[in-house]
N, C-alpha and C positions, 0 to 999 in steps of 0.2 A: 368708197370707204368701207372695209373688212368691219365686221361686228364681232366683236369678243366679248367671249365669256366674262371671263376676267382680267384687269388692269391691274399691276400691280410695281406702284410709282416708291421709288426707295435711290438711295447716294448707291449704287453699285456694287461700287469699291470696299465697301465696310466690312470687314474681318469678323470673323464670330459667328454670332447667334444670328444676328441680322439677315444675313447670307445663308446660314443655315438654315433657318425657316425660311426663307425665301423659296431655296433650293427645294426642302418638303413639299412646300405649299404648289409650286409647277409640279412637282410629278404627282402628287395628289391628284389635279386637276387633269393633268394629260391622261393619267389612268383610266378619269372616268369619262373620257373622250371630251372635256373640255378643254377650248381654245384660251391662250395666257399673252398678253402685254407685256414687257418690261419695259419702264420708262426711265431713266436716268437722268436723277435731277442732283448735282454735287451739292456736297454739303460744305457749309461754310468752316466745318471745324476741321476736316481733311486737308489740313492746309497744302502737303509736299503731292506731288502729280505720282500715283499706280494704278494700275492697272485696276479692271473689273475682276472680281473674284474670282479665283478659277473652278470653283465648283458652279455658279454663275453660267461660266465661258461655256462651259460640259452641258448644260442643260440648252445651249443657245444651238449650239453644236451639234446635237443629238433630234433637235429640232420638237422640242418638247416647249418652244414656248418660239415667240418670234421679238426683237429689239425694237421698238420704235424709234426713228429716224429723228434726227433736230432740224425738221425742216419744215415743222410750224403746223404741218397738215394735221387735222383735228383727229381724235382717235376716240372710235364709239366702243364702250365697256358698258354688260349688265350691271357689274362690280366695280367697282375702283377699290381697291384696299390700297393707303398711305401707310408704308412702313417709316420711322424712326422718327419725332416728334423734333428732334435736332437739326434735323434740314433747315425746318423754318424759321428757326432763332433769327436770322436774319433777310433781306427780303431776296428769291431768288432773283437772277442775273433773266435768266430765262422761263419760263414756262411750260410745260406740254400743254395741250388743248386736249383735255381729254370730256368726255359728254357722255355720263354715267347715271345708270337708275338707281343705283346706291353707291356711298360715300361713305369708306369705313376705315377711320384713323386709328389705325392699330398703336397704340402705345405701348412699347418693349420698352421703355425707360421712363423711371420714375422723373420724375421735374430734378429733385436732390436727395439728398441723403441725410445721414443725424447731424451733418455741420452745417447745412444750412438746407431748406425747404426746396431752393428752385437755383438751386448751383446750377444746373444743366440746362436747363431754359424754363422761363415763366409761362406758364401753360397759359392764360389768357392772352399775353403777348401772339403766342404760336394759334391759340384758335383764332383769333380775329384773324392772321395773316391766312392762314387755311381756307377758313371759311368765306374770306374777301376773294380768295385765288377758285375756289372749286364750289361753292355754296354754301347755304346756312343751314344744310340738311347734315351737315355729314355727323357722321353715329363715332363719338370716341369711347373704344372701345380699349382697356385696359386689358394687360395678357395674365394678369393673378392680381389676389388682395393686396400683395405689398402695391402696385404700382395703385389698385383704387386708392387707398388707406391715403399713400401720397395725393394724387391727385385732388381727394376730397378735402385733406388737410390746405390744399392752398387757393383749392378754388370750393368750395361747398355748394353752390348751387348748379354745380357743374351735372348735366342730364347723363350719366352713365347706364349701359344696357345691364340689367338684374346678370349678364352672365359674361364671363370672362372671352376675350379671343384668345385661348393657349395655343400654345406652340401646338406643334404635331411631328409626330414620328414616323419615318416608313419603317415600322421593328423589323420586318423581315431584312432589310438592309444590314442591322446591327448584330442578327443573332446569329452565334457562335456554337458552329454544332459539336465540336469539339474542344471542349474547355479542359487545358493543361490539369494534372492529378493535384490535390494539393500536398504539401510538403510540411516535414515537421515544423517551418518556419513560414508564416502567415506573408503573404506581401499583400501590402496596400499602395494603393497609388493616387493620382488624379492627373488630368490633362485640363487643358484650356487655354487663351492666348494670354503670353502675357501682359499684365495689369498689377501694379499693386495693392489696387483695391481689391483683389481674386485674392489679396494673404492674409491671416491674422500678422497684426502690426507687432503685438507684444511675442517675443520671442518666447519666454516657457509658455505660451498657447501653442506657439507656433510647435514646438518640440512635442506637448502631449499629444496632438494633431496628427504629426510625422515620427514618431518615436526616434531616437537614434539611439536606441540598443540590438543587440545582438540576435534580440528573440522577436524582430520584426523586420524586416525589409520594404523600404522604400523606392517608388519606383515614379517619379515625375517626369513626364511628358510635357514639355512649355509653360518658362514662367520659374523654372529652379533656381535659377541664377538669385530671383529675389531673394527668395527665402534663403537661399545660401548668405546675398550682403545681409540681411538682418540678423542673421546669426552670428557671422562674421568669419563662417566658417562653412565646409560642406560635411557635415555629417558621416561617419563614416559607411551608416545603415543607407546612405542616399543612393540612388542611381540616379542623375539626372540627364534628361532624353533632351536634346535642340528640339526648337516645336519645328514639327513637319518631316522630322526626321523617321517616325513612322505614323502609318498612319493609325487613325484613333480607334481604330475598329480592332485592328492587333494588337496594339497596346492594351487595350482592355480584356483583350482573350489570354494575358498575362498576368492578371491582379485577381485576385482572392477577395477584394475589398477596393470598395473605393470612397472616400474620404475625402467632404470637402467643406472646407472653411475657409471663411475671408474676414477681410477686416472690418469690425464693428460699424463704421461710421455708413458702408458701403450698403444699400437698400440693392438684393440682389431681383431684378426683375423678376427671372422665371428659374433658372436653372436647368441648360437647356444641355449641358451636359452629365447632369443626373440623371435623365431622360434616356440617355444613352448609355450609360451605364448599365441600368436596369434592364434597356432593352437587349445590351449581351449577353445579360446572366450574373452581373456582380452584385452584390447585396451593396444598399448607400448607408452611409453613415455618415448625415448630416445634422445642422443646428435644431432646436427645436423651434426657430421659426419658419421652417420649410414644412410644418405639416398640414397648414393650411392649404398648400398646393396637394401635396404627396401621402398624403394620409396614413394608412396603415403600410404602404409600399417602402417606407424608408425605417430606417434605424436611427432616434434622436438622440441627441447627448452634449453635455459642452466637451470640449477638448481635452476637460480630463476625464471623461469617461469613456474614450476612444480604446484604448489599449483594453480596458475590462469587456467592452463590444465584441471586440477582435474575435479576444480568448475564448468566449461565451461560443460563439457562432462556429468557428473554428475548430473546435473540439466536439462539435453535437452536429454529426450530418444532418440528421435530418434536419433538424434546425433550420441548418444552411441553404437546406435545398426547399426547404415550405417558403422560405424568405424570397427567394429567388422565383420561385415560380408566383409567387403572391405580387411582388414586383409589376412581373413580366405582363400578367392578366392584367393588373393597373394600367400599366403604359399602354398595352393594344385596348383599351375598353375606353381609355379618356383621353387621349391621345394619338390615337391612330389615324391613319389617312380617312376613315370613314368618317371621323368626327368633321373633319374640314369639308367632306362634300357635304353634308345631312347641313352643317349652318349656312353652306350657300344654297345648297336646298330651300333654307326657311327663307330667304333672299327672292324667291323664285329660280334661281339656277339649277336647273337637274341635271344630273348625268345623262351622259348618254351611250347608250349599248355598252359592254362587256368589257373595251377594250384595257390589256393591262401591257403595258411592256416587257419584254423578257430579259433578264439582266443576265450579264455576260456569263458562260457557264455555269446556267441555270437551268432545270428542266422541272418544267410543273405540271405535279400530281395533283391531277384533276377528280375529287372527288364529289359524290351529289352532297348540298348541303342543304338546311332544312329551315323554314321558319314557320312557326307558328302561329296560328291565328287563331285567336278566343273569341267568343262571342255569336251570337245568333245573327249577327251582319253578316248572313251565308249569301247574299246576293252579288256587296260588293267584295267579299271577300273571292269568290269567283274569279269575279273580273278582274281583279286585281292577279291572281293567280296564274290566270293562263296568257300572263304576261309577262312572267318573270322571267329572267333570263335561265336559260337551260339548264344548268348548273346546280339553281336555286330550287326547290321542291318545298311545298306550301301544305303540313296539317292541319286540317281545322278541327279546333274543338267548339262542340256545341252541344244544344241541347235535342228537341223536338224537330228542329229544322236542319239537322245535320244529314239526315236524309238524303235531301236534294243536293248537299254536297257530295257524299258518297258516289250519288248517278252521277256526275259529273265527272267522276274518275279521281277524284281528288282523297289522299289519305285523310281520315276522318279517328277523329276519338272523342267518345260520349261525355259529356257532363252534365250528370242529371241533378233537375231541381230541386229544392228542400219536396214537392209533396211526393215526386219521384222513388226519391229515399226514404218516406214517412216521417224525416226528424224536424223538430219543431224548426220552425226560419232562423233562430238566434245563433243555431245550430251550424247552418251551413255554410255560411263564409270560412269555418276554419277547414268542414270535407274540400273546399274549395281550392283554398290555401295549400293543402298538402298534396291533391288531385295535380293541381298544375307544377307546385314541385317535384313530384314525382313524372310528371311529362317531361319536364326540362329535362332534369337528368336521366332519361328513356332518350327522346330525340339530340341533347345539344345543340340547340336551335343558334343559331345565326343572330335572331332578334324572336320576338313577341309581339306580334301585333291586337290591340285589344281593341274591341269592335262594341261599340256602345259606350255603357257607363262601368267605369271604374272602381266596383264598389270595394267593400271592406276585405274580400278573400281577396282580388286582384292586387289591393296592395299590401296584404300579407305575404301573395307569392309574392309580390316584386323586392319586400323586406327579407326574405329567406335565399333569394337567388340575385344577391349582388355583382354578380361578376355579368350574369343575360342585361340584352339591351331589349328593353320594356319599352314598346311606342302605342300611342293613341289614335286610333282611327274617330276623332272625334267629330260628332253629330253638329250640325248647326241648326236655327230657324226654330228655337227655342219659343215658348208661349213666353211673352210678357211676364218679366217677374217671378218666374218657375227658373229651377236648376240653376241659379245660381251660386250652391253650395258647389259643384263638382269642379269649381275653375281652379280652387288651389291645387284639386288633386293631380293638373297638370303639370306640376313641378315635379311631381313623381316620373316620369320618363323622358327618355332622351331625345324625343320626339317626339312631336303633333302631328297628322295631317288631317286636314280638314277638307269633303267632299265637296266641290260647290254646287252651289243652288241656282239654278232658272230663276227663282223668285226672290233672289238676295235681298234684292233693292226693297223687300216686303220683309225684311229679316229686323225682329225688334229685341231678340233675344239675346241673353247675357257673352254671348261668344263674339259677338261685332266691337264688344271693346276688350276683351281678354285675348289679345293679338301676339302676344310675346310668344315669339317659338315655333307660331305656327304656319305650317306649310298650307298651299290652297290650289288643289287642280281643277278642272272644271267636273262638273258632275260624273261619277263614276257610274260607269252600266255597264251589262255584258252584251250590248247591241253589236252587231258587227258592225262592220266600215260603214257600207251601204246597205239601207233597204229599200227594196224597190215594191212603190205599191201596185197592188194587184187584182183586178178584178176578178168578181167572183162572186157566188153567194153573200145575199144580203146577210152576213152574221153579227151578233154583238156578243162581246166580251163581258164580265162582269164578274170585276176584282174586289173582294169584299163586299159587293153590296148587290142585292136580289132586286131583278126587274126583268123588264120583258117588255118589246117594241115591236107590235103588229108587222107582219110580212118579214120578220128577220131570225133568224134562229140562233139562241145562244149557243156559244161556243164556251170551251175551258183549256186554257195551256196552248193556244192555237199560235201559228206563226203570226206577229204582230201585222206583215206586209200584208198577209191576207186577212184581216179584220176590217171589219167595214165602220164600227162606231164601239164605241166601248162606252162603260158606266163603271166609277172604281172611287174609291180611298184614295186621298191624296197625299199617301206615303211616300217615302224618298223615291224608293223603288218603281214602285207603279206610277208616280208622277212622271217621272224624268224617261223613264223606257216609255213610255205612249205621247209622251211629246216628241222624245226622239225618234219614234218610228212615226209621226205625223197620225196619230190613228186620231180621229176625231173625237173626242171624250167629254161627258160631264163628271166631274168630279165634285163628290160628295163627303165634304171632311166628316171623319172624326170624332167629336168632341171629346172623348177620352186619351185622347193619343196626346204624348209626351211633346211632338214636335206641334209646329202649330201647320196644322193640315189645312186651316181654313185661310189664312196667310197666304198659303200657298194657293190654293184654289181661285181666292179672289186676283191675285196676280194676275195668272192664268188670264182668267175672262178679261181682266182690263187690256192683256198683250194682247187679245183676239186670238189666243192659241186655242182658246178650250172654253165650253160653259159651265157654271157651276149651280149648287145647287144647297141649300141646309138640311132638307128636308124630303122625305120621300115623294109628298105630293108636290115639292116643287121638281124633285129631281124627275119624277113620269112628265112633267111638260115640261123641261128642258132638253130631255131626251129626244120627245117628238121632233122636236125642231132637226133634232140630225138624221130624221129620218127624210129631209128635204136635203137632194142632191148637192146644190147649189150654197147651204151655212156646210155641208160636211166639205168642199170642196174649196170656199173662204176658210173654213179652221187649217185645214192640212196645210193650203198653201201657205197661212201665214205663220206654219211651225217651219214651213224650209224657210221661210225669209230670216227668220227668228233661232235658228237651229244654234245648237252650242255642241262644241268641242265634248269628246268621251275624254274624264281624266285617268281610265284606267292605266294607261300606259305610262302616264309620267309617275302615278302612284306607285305603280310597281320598280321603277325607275329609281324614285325616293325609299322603297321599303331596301331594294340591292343597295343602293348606297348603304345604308348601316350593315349590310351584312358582311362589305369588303371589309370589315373590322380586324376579323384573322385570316392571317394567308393560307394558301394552299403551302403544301409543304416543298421544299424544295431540296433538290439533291445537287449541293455546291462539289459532287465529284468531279461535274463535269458534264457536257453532254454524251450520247452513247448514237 
């Protein structure tokens, strides 16, 4: 039985958005070399027999995803994502067997609308049936506030995840490198299937909406015919397109403006051909209940302040074109394929390697692209570094300990402390603030990785450079009762990744229940694959802390294989690299240190990996003992019985995933 990445069970056949974010969601996933399911289970509301999508068919075809079979055989998924909440209005005929580590009911439709709460299905009805078919785990996950707002209104105790599943976009698919001149006469338009829940009901909406005078031109792409019976007439400013008669990518490389409104009663999911608008280049001019999704990226207004938009926008290029590029950055920053890998990231799903496909006469300008890393974490920033894919190139900024990155060969930029600068502390969160704004717009980083804690200058840059993606390399194995103030400040980035610990199972600190968001590889170090140990000179190590062991000779910065016993701080760093090179060590916490060192230590000695120590004179006779062949010989072996995974690789894995955020640029002349 094949193991997939992702499952993704939805009616097939279903027109729209449904199939369009499907369609995303696989090439998303095949890009980042992840394997996809499709399961086809009919919806009871489809009632006449068509086909499967054909955008759908194209992805099956292309072999970017594989169909599962009706012939009952079980299907293993990391993922299960349920698309459309309407399937299970009533009970299916059949089932897939599918046996998934996560269970994620995506809801693209509200239950009802202003006529009634749960016209479309009774959302407790549809979880029992769900969760009686797949489990009692699964996460319903909402794709915008309209459909929470609904869902909350008819169920309230309903467990919703603090963050939305939105759609997603591939923009480079949509954008339009040559966008027709504009003309003394503005045209607007819209597309989408028809619906006449997609119209305003009341015709003079409908008219200030679509103008029909002379000093506007209309251009609708599926679904005119309605607004023409409501009117009772077609317009003579109309041009109305058959849907499918072009496709919507052209069709909007012809609109100046795109315009869209429906009828009041109708609670619009997401809006997933605004998405696409914007990612052409058209400026939107929608209701002002869309800003909840769309923020500053769209144009608000009722239907009669459509025409006064136009003319605004229309006659003030720049205007036009800050809107349009404001747009664009919106869509690829919260919406782009990157976003769908980084949340199956937090899933545990990583990508993997590089792979992108190349779309038909396409050829891609391969440029170095850059991310950033802040923070005195110059160990795992390392290792995480000389893992990234080729492409991707890693600055670090730091302070004292930027050094060691510099030797490393790694681009390096200073930021020095408040006593560095001489200016008082209160002082230095804003040199901070502006140091790392002016790095961004120096490099145009990819992402921002910030390495420790988040204080007040980190998130003043992250408040000054809205459009970078700011992620957390955030610390665990916290003291008891300490730093629990910095857990809101994770809402501030678009990501978490959290290092893991050897001594979790000893982790009492505030981060074992502030789980939302966050990703977890196993300990990151820059050890290579293998170390092989080595005889040689009786030497001891001594990381942090001063000692000396009759007939052995201290060493400093020595290859770990050829160490014979070590004595150290039971830092992240120095913990996890001298377990993973099995060097036989007492470790001697800390007590000032931020993490809990002695946590860690004690762990240690209870696995039998290492002995510890509180104190100097305890640590001189604990040391002794590794001077007997036979305890350094029990410690070592029992770190390879005990050994854990380097998570540097999957880290750097999850830091690329957000970077695929913006494309390389592409030349739709052709190949050459």
């Amino acid at each position: 039985m094949p193991q997939y990445d992702v499952a993704i069970l939805s009616d097939l056949r279903y027109p729209g958005g449904n199939s369009a974010s499907i369609v995303a969601e696989v090439r998303a996933q095949a890009a980042a070399g992840l394997s996809t399911v499709l399961c086809h289970l009919p919806s009871p509301h489809l009632k006449h027999a068509r086909p499967f999508q054909e955008r759908i068919v194209a992805c099956l075809r292309e072999g970017l995803a594989d169909l599962a079979h009706d012939d009952g055989a079980e299907i293993s998924a990391r993922v299960l994502l349920i698309r459309q909440p309407r399937i299970f209005t009533e009970e299916p005929a059949a089932v897939p067997r599918i046996r998934a580590g996560h269970t994620i009911v995506v809801l693209n439709q509200p239950p009802g609308d202003e006529r009634h709460a749960q016209c479309y299905y009774v959302f407790d009805e549809v979880r029992e049936r769900v969760e009686r078919l797949f489990g009692g785990d699964a996460v319903w996950a909402p794709i915008s506030t309209q459909v929470r707002d609904n869902v909350l209104q008819v169920a309230p105790s309903a467990a919703l995840p603090d963050t939305d599943w939105h759609e997603i976009i591939d923009v480079a698919d949509w954008h339009v490198e040559h966008r027709r001149e504009p003309g003394d006469v503005p045209v607007i338009g819209r597309h989408g299937r028809p619906d006449p829940v997609k119209w305003p009901r009341d015709p003079g909406e409908l008219l200030q909406a679509y103008p029909d005078s002379p000093d506007f031109k209309v251009r609708i792409l599926g679904g005119g015919e309605i607004g023409v019976h409501r009117l009772g007439r077609t317009p003579r400013s109309w041009e109305v397109v058959e849907f499918g008669a072009e496709s919507p990518r052209d069709f909007l490389a012809g609109l100046d403006f795109f315009v869209y409104f429906h009828d009041p009663v109708w609670k619009e999911a997401f809006g997933r051909t605004i998405l696409e608008a914007m990612a052409s280049g058209v400026p939107v001019i929608v209701g002002p209940h869309f800003r909840a999704i769309f923020g500053e990226a769209a144009i608000y207004c009722e239907p009669a302040g459509v025409r006064e938009a136009v003319r605004r926008l229309h006659h003030d290029r720049d205007a036009y074109d800050a809107q349009v590029s404001r747009a664009r950055r919106f869509v690829t920053d919260n919406f782009g394929s990157a976003s769908h890998i980084a949340r199956l990231a937090s899933l545990g799903v990583m990508p993997r390697g590089s792979y992108v496909p190349l779309r038909k006469n396409a050829r891609i300008m391969r440029t170095k692209r850059r991310v950033v890393m802040v923070g005195d974490d110059v160990a795992r920033f390392k290792a995480i570094a000389r893992r990234l894919p080729t492409d991707l190139e890693a600055v670090v900024v730091g302070t004292a300990s930027i050094a060691s990155a510099h030797e490393a060969g790694l681009l390096t930029e200073y930021l020095p402390g408040a006593a560095d600068l001489g200016v008082p502390p209160a002082r230095w969160p804003a040199f901070v603030r502006d140091r790392l704004r002016h790095l961004v717009e120096l490099y145009g980083p990819r992402a921002v990785l910030v390495g420790g804690l988040p204080h007040d200058g980190i998130l003043g840059a992250i408040e000054q450079t809205p459009a970078t993606r700011w992620l957390w390399l955030r610390p665990a194995m916290w003291k008891r009762g300490t730093g629990g103030e910095w857990a809101a400040r994770g809402l501030c980035f678009a990501g978490i990744l959290e290092p893991g610990e050897f001594a979790t199972a000893g982790d009492e600190g505030w981060t074992t229940t502030s789980r939302h968001g966050v990703s977890t590889v196993d300990p990151i170090t820059d050890l290579p694959a293998r170390i092989a140990r080595r005889a040689g000179d009786n030497t001891l190590l001594c990381r942090g802390v001063e000692a000396d062991l009759p007939g052995f000779k201290t060493v400093d910065g020595a290859d770990l294989g050829e160490v014979t016993v070590a004595v150290s701080r039971a830092d992240y760093t120095s913990f996890h690299e001298l377990l993973g090179a099995r060097v036989p060590t007492v470790f001697v916490p800390d007590p000032a240190a931020c993490d809990d060192e002695l946590a860690r230590a004690r762990f240690a000695a209870a696995a039998g990996v290492a002995l510890y120590a509180t104190d100097d004179e305890a640590a001189g006779v604990e040391l002794e003992r590794l001077a007997d062949p036979a305890v350094r010989e029990a410690l070592s072996r029992r770190c390879a019985e005990l050994s854990f995974g380097n998570g540097a690789g999957d880290a750097a894995a999850w830091l690329a995933g957000f970077c695929r955020g913006r494309h390389e640029e592409v030349d739709h002349a052709g190949s050459r």
